[in-house]
C-alpha positions as CSV (number, residue, x, y, z in Angstrom):
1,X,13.3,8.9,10.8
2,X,10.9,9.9,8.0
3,X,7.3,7.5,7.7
4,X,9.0,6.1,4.7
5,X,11.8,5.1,6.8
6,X,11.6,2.4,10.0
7,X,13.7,3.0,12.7
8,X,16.6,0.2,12.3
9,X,17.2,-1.3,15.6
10,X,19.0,-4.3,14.2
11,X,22.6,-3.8,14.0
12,X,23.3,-7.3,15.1
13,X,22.4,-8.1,11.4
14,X,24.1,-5.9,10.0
15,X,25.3,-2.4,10.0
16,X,25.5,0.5,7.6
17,X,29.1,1.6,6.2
18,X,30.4,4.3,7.7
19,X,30.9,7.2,5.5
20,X,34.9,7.3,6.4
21,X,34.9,3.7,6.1
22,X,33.5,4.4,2.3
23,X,35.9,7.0,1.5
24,X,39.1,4.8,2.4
25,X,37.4,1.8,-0.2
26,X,36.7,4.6,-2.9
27,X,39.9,4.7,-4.7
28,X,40.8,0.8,-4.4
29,X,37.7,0.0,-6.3
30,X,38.9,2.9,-9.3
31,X,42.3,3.8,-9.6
32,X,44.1,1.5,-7.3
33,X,42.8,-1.9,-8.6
34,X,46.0,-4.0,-8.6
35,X,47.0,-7.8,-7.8
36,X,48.6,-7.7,-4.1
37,X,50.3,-10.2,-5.6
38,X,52.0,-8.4,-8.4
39,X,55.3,-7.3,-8.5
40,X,54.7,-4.1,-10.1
41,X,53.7,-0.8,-9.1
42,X,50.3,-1.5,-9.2
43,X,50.3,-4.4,-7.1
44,X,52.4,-2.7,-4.3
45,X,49.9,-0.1,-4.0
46,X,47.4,-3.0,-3.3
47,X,49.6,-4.7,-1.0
48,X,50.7,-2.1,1.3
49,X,47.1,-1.2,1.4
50,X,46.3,-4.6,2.6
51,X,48.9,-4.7,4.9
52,X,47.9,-1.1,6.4
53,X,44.1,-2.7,7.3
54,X,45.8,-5.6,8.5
55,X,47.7,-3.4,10.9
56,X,44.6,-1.4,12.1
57,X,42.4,-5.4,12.7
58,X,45.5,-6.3,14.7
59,X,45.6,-2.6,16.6
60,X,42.1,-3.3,17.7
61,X,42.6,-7.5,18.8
62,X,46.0,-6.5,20.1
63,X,48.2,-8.4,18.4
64,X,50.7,-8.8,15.9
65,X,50.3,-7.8,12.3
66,X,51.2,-11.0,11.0
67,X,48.7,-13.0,12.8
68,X,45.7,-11.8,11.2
69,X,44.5,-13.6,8.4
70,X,41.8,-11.8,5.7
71,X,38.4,-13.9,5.1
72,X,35.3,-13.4,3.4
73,X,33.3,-13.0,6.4
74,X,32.9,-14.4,9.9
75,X,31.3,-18.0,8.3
76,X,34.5,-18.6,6.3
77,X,36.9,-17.6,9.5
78,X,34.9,-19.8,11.8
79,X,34.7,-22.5,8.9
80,X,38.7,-22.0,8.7
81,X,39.1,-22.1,12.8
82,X,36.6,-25.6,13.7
83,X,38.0,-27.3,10.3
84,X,41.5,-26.5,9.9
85,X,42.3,-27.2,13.5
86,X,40.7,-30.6,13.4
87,X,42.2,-31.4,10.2
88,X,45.8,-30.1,12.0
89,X,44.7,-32.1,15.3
90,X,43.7,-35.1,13.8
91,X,45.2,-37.2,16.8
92,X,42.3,-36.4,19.0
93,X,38.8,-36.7,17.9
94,X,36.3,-34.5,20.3
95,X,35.3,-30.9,20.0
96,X,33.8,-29.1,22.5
97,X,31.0,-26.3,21.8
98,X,28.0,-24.7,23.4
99,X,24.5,-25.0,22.9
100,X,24.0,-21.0,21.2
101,X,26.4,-20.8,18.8
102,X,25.6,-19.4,16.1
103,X,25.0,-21.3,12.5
104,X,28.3,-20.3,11.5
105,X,29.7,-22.3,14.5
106,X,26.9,-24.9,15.0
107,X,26.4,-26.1,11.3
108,X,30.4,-26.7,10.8
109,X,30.8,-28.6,13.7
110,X,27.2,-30.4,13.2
111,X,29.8,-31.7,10.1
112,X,32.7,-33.3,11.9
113,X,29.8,-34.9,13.7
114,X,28.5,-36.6,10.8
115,X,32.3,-37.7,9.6
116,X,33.3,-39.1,13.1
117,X,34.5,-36.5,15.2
118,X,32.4,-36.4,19.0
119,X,31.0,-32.7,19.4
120,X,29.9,-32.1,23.0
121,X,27.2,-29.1,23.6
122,X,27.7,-27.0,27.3
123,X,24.4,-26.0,28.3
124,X,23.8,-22.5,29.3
125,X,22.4,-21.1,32.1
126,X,19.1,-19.2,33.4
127,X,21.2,-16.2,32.2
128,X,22.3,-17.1,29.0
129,X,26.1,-18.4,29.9
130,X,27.5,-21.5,29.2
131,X,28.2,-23.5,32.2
132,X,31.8,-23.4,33.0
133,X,31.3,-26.7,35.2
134,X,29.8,-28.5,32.6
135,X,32.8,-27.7,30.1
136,X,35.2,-28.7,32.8
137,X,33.4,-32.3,33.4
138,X,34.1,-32.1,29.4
139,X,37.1,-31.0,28.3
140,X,39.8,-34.0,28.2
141,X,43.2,-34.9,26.7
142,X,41.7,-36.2,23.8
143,X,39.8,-33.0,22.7
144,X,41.3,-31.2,19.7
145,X,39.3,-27.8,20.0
146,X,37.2,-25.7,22.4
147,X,34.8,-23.1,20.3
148,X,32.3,-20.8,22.3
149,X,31.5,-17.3,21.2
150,X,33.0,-14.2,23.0
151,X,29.5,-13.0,22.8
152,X,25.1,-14.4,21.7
153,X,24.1,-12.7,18.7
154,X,20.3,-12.7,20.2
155,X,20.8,-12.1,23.5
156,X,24.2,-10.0,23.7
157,X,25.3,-12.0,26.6
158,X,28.8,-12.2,27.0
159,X,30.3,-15.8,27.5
160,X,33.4,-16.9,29.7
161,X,35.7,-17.4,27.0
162,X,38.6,-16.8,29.3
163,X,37.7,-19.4,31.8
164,X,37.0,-21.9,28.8
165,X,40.5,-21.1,27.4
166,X,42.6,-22.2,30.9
167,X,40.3,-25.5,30.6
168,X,40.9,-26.1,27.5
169,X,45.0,-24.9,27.6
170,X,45.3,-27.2,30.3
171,X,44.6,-30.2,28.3
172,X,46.8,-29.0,25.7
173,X,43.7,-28.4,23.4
174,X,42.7,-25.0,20.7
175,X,40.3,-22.4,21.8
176,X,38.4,-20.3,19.1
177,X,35.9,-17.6,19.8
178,X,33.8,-16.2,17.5
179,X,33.6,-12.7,18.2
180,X,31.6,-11.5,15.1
181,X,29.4,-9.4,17.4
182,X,31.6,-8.1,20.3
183,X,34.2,-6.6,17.8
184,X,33.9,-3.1,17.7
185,X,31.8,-2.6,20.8
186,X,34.0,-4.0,23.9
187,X,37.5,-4.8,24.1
188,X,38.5,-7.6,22.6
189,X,42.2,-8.4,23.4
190,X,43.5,-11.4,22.5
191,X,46.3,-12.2,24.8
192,X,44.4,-11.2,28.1
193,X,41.0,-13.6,26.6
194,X,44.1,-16.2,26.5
195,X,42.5,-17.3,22.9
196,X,44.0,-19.1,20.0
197,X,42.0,-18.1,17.3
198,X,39.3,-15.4,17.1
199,X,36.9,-14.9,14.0
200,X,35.4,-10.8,13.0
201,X,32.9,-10.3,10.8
202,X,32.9,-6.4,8.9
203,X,29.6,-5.9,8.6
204,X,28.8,-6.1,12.5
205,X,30.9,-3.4,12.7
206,X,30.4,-0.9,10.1
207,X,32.5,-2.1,7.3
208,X,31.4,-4.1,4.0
209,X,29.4,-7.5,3.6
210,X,31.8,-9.7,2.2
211,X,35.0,-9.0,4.3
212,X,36.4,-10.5,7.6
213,X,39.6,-11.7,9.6
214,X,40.7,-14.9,11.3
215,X,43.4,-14.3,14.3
216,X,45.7,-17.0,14.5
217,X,48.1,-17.2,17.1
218,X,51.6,-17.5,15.9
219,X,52.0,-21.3,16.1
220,X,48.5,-22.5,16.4
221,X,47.8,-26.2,14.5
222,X,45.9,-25.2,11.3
223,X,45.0,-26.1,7.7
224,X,43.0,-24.6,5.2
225,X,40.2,-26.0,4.0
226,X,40.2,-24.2,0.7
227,X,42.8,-25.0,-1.4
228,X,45.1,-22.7,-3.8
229,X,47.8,-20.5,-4.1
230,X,49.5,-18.9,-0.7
231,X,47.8,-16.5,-0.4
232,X,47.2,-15.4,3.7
233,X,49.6,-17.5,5.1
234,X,48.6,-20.1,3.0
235,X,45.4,-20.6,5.1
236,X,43.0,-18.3,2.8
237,X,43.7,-18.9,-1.0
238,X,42.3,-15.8,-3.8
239,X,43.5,-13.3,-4.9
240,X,42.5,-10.5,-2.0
241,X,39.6,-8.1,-1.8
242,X,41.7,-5.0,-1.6
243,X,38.6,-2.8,-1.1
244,X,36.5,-4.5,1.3
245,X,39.5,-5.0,3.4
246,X,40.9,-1.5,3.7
247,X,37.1,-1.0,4.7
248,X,37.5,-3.1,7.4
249,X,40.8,-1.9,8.6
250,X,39.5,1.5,8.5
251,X,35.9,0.5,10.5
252,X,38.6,-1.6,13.2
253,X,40.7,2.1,13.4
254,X,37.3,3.7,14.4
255,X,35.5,1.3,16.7
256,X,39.3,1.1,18.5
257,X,39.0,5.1,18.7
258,X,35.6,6.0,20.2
259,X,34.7,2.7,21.3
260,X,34.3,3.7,25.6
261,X,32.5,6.8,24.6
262,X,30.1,5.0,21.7
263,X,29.8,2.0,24.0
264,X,28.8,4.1,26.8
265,X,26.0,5.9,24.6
266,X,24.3,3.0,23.5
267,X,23.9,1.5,27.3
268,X,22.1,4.5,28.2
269,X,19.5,4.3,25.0
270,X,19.4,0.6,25.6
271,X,18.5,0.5,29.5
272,X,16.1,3.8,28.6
273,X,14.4,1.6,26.3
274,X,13.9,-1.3,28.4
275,X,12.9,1.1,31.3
276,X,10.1,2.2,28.7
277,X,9.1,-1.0,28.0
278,X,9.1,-2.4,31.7
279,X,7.0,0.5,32.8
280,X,4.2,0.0,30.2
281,X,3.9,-3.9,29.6
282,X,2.9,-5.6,32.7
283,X,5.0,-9.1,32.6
284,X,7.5,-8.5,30.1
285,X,10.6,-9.8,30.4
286,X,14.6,-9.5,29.6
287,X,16.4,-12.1,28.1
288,X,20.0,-12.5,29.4
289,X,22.2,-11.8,31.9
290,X,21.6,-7.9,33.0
291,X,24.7,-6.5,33.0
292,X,26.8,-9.3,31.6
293,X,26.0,-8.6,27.7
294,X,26.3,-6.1,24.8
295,X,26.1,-2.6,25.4
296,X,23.5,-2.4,22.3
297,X,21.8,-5.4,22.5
298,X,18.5,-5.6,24.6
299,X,16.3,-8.9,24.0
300,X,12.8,-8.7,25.5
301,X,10.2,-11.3,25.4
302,X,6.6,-9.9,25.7
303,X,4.0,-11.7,27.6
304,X,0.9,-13.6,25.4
305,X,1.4,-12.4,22.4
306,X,4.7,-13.8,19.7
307,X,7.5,-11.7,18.9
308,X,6.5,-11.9,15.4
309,X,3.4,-10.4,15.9
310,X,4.7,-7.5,17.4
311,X,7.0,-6.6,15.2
312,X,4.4,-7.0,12.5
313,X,2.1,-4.5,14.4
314,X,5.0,-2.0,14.7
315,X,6.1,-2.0,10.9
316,X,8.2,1.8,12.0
317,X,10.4,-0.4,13.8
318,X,13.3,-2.6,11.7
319,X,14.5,-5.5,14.5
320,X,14.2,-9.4,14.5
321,X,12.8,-12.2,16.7
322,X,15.3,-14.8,16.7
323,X,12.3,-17.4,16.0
324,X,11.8,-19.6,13.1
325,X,8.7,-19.6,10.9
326,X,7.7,-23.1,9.3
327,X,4.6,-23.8,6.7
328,X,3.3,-25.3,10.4
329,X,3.8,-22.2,12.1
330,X,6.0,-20.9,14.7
331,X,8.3,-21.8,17.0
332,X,10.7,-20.0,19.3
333,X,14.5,-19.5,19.6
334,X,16.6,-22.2,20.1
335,X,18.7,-19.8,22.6
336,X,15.6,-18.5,24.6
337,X,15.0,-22.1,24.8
338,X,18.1,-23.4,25.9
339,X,18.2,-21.2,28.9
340,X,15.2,-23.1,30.2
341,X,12.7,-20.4,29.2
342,X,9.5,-22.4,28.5
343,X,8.4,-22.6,24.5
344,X,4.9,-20.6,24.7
345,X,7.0,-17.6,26.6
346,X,9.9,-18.2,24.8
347,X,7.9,-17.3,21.3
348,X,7.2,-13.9,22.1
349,X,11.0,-12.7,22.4
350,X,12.1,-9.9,20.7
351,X,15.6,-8.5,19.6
352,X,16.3,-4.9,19.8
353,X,20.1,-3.9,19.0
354,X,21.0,-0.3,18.9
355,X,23.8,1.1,16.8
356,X,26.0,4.3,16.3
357,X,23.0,6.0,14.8
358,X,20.5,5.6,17.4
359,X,18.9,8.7,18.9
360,X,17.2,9.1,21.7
361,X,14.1,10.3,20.2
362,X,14.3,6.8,18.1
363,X,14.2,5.1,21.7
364,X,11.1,7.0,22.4
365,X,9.6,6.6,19.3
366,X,10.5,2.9,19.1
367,X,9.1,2.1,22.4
368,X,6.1,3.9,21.9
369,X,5.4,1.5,18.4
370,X,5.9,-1.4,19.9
371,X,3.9,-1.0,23.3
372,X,1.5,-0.2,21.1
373,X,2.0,-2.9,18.8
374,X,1.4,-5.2,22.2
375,X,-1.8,-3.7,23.3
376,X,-3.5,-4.0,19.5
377,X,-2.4,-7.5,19.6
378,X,-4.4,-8.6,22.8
379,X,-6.9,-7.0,22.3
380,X,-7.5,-8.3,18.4
């Protein structure tokens, strides 16, 4: 880290592009800028390209090639799982989610609610995990889908997707996860998570903005909500972002490679941070389950004083609160909330989410800033 440049500890936003990953985009965004869809040499290059990344996505998910289907993102393969399976289901009229999914999830299902559709919310618990009893009370015969996240985007903590697929598979009903940030940093196979649909996001995991994947499971009642040609099974019509998506194959090849090793790495900086941070801030506090979550993600809430505020007071340190700001002020995380932390502790959560470059001088330095940042704070 130079002064000039903070120490990023905010990969669950987003992540740089690898340079390998960079390298394998290079020469499908100069030379090799065919139509997949054309017949001509040029367009075979770009197809067999695409289907080489699609390949290396369904290497890392664990299953079959033709069961991946390219998206812009993790939004538009969420948007494509919740929408397309209601619209394929439209014989049963309740969806069942949780209450921390992220916007991607939350916002699309927030809109069958408004056109009819009943959307029931599991609670979490003191930990950060949706309530597996709750789901079962639930789930019935007349649900269409089941979508809960593999794993919380604030908190890291990982949910029991694989218990909410044998409820929901015993009702004959869909279950999605959205795994935008587990992919790339534990294993994410899909047969032994017993899921139906899965969503990725690349740039959680070190490939372009703009590029992601939806796994289907051969068979699996869906229809796109975007209409054109057939592009992507017909679920995902344009003309395919050759680039971005051999970027993503590439980043998938990578993260499948190293991932124990890389995974293992991070856990130490992470639990070395909060050891830091435990040791010098009377009070503070860990959000989430302690073992049960991301090997990168630590969430902290520090006592009397808003997350905001510290980060403010530590401007070497790039990392996020999870909190919304308003013209009337603050208020805290709707996760933080919802597992029954109270709204004037709540507010002082912070997010801190390590990534392939972190050193361990970054941990030190980091903690150091933001202990720091604390102190100033109560006493100004």
């Amino acid at each position: 880290m130079t002064a000039e440049t903070p120490i990023y500890l905010d990969h669950n936003a987003t992540t740089p592009i690898l340079p390998e990953v960079v390298d394998a985009m290079l020469p499908y965004l100069r030379e090799h800028f065919g139509n997949p869809a054309s017949g001509h040499g040029f367009g075979r290059w770009a197809h067999d390209a695409v289907e080489r990344a699609r390949g290396q996505v369904a290497t890392l998910l664990g299953c079959d090639d033709d069961e991946v289907v390219f998206t812009s993102g993790g939004t538009e393969a969420n948007n494509l799982a919740i929408r397309g399976v209601v619209e394929a289901r439209d014989d049963r009229r309740n969806v069942i989610t949780t209450a921390i999914e992220h916007p991607a999830t939350e916002q699309p299902c927030a809109w069958l609610e408004r056109h009819g559709m009943r959307v029931t919310r599991i609670g979490v618990d003191v930990d950060g995990r949706a309530r597996v009893e709750d789901a079962r009370a639930a789930i019935d015969a007349a649900t269409a889908l089941v979508t809960v996240m593999h794993s919380n985007n604030e908190t890291g903590v990982l949910q029991p997707v694989v218990d909410f697929a044998v409820l929901a598979h015993a009702v004959g009903a869909i279950l999605h996860t959205d795994a935008a940030q587990s992919a790339g940093k534990v294993p994410l196979k899909v047969r032994e998570l017993g899921v139906d649909l899965l969503s990725v996001a690349g740039h959680k995991l070190y490939a372009p903005k703009g590029v992601g994947a939806l796994y289907v499971r051969r068979g699996t009642p869906i229809a796109p909500f975007v209409l054109g040609a057939g592009h992507e099974r017909g679920l995902r019509p344009g003309t395919e972002n050759v680039a971005a998506i051999v970027g993503l194959g590439q980043a998938c090849e990578i993260a499948g490679s190293d991932m124990e090793t890389v995974a293992a790495r991070m856990a130490a900086l992470r639990d070395d941070l909060w050891q830091r941070l435990a040791a010098a801030v009377p009070g503070v506090m860990l959000n989430g389950h302690r073992t049960l979550r991301l090997p990168n993600t630590l969430n902290v809430r520090f006592p009397r004083v808003s997350g905001n505020t510290i980060l403010a007071g530590a401007p070497t340190i790039a990392a996020s609160t999870g909190s919304a700001c308003h013209a009337g002020g603050e208020s805290a995380s709707a996760v933080i909330l919802a597992m029954g932390v109270a709204a004037d502790e709540a507010i002082g959560s912070v997010r801190l989410t390590l990534g392939r470059g972190t050193t361990a001088a970054d941990i030190v330095v980091a903690a150091s800033a933001l202990v720091r940042s604390w102190r100033g704070a109560l006493r100004s």
